[in-house]
C-alpha positions in Angstrom: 123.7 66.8 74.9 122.3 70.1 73.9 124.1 73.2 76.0 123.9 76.9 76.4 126.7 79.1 77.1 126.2 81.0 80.1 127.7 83.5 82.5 127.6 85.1 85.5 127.9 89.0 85.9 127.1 92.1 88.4 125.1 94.4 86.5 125.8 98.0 87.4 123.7 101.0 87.4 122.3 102.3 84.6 124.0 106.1 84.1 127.4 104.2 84.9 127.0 101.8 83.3 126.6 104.5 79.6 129.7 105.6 80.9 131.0 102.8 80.8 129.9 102.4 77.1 131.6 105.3 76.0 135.0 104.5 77.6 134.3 101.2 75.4 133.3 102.9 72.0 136.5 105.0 72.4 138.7 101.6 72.5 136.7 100.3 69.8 136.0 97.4 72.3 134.5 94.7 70.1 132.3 93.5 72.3 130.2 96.4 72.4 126.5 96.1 71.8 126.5 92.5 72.6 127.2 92.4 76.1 126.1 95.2 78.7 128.8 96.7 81.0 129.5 94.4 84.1 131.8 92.5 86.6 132.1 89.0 85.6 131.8 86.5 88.5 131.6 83.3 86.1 133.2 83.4 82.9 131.5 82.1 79.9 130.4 77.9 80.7 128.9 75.6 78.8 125.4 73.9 80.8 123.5 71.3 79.6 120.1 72.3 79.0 118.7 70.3 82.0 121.1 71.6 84.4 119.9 75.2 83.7 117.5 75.0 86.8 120.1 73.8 88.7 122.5 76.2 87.9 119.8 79.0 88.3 119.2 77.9 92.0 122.5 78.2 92.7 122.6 81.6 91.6 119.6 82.4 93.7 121.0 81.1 96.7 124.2 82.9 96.1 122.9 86.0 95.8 120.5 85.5 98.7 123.4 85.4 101.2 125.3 88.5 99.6 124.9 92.3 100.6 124.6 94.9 98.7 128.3 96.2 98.0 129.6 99.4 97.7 132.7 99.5 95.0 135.0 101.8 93.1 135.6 101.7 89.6 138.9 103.0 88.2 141.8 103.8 87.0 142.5 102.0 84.3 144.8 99.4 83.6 145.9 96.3 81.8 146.4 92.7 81.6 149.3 93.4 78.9 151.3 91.2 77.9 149.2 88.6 79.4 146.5 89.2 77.6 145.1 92.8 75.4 143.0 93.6 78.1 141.6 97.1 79.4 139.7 97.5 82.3 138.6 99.4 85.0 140.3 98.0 88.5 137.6 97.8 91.1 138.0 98.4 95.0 135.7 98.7 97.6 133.8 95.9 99.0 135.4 93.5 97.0 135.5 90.4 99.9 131.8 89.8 99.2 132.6 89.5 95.1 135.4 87.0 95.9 132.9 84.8 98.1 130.1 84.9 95.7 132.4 84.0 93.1 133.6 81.1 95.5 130.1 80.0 96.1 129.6 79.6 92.6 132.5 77.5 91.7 130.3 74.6 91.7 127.9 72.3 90.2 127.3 73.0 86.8 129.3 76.5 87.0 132.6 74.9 87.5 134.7 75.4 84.0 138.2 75.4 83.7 140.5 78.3 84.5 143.5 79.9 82.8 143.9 83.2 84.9 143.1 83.6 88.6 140.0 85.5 89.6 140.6 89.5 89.9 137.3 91.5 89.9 137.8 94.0 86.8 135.4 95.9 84.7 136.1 95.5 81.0 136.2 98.6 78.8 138.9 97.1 76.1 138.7 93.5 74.9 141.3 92.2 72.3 142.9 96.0 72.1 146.0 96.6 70.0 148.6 96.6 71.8 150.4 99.3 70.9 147.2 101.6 72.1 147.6 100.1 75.6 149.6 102.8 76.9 148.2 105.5 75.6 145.0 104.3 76.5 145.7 103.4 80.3 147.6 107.1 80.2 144.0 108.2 78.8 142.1 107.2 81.8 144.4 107.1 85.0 142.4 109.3 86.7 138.8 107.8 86.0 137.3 106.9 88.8 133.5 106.1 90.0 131.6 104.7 93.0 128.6 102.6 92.4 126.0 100.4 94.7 125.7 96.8 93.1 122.8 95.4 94.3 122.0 92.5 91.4 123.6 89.8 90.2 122.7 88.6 86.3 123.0 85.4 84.3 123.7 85.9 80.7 123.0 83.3 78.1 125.2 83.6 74.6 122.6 84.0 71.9 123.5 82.4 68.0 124.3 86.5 66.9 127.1 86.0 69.9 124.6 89.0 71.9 124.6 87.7 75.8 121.1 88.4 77.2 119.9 88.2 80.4 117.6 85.0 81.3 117.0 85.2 85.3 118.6 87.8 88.1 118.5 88.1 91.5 118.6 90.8 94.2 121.3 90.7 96.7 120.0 90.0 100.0 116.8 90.2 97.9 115.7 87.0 99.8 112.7 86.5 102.4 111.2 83.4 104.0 107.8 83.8 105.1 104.9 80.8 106.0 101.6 80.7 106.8 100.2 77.5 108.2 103.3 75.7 107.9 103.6 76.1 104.5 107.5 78.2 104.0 107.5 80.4 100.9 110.8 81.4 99.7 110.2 84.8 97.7 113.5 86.3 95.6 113.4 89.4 94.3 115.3 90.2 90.8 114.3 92.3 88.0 111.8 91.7 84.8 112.7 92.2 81.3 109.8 92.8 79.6 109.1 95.7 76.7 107.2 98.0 79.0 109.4 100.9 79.9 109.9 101.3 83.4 112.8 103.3 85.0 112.9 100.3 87.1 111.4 96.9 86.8 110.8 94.3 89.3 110.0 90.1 89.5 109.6 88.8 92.6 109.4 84.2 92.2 108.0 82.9 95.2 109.3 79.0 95.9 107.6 76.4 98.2 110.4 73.1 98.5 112.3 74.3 95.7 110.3 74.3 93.6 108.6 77.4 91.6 104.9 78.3 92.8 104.4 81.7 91.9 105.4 84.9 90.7 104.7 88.9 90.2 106.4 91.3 87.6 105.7 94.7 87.0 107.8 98.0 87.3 107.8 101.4 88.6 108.1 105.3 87.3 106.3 107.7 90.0 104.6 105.0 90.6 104.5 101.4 90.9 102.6 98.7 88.2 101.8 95.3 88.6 101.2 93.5 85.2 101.3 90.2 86.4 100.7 88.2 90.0 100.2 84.5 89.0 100.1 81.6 91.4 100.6 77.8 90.6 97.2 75.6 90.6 98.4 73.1 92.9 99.4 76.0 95.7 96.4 78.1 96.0 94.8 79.0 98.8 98.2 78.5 100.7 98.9 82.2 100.9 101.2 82.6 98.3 99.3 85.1 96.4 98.9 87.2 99.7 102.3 87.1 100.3 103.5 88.0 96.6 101.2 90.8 96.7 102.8 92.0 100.1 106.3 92.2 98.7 105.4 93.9 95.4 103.7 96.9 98.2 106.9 96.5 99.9 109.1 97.1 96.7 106.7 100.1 96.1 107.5 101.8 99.7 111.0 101.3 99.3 111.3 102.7 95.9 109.2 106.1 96.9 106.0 105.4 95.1 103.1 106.3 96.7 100.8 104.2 94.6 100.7 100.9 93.3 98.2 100.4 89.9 97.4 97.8 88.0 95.2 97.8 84.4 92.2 95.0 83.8 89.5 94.2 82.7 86.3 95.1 84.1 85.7 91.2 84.8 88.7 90.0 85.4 88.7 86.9 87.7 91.7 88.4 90.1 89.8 91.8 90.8 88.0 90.2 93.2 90.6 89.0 94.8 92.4 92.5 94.9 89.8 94.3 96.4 89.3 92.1 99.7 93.8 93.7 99.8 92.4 97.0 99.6 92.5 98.0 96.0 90.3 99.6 94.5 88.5 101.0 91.2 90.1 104.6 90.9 89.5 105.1 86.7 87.1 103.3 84.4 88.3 102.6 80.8 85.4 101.8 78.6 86.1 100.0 75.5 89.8 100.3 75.9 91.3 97.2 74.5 88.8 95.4 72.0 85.6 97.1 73.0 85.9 95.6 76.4 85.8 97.2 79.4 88.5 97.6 81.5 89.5 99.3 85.1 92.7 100.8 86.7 93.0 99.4 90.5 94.9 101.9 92.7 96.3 100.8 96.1 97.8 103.6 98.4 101.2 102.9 99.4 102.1 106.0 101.9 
């Protein structure tokens, strides 16, 4: 049965995070460039291919019941002679990471275990060991504080790179209804090409199943590029309510405005307007001689 080799990691903020980097080019950590800086929760696991859903809801759910934490990175030390390991020890709120890790110790993320669980941050992989010392000497008095406030699943691609395939906020979870009809909407992050300081997906679920979602990111401001609901649930409020939480992400990232780019006819302006959007900037002939607008909603 085909399987992919996943993971399960808390991501950490991004100026960190190139810290982090450097500490690793300085060990000449080998892992570099294929894997971004994290905490590991699940160690590498091979899922079938149909259990991917599965294990993705699992993650959802996990992440749903787990706070924001507040943790510190540093010193360094080792796993030597155990294993040529460097990390960074972490401290902190580390309760919640042992209970998230607990709550995914099942299903299809259940793998076998050679070490017991300690929440580290890897900045040496495979080091010689006879660098160890100087290295943990190098870095005793490192130390950083960072919010978490995502948890990521990896997938191992054939180059051995580990890229992200789905992420949720912590707590990022709401459940809203509107004539009887519950919507579960989870917040996580999109990974498209556009270059936002910060991007956003929110997936809005009705019985477990998918039934819509919205992407888009935010600079100064705050850009929707896509709200798309699922045929068979229109007209159940699902749109409404995807649109609600993408204002709310706006608010509570600053942005004073939330924009969105299309064209002149496009079938969802409509739909937009009657929220309170409106035309602010007409582009003619901007993509293929066709007209398009720029919608501007005021979020302040």
């Amino acid at each position: 049965m085909p399987r992919a080799r996943l993971g399960v990691v808390l991501t950490l903020p991004a100026p960190v995070a190139a810290e982090i980097d450097g500490l690793r080019r300085a060990l000449g950590d080998g892992t570099l460039g294929r894997v971004e800086p994290h905490l590991t929760i699940v160690p590498p696991v091979n899922v079938a291919l149909g259990g991917i859903p599965d294990a993705l809801a699992l993650v959802r759910d996990a992440a749903a019941s787990t706070p924001p934490m507040a943790l510190g990175l540093g010193p360094a030390t080792t796993f030597w002679p155990a294993t040529p390991v460097v990390y960074l020890a972490v401290d902190g709120d580390v309760d919640p990471i042992r209970r998230l890790h607990s709550a995914l110790d099942v299903g299809p993320w259940v793998r076998p275990t050679t070490w017991p669980f300690i929440p580290h941050v890897t900045v040496g992989d495979d080091v010689d060991p006879d660098l160890i010392p100087a290295a943990v000497a190098s870095m005793a008095h490192y130390r950083r504080t960072v919010t978490v406030a995502a948890v990521a699943v990896l997938r191992e691609e054939p180059d051995r790179r580990w890229v992200r395939i789905a992420d949720a906020e912590l707590s990022g979870r709401r459940v809203v209804g509107r004539g009887g009809v519950e919507i579960v909407l989870d917040r996580g992050a999109h990974h498209g090409d556009e270059p936002w300081r910060q991007p956003f997906a929110v997936e809005a679920r009705v019985d477990g199943a998918p039934a819509g979602t919205a992407a888009g990111g935010t600079d100064d401001d705050l850009w929707l590029t896509a709200l798309t609901v699922d045929a068979s649930r229109r007209r159940e409020g699902i749109g409404r309510q995807l649109l609600r939480e993408v204002e709310a992400i706006g608010r509570a990232r600053g942005c004073a405005r939330a924009l969105l780019l299309c064209p002149a006819d496009a079938t969802g302006r409509a739909w937009l307007e009657g929220f309170g959007w409106q035309v602010d900037l007409t582009l003619p002939a901007w993509r293929g001689d066709q007209p398009w607008v720029r919608l501007c909603r005021r979020l302040d």
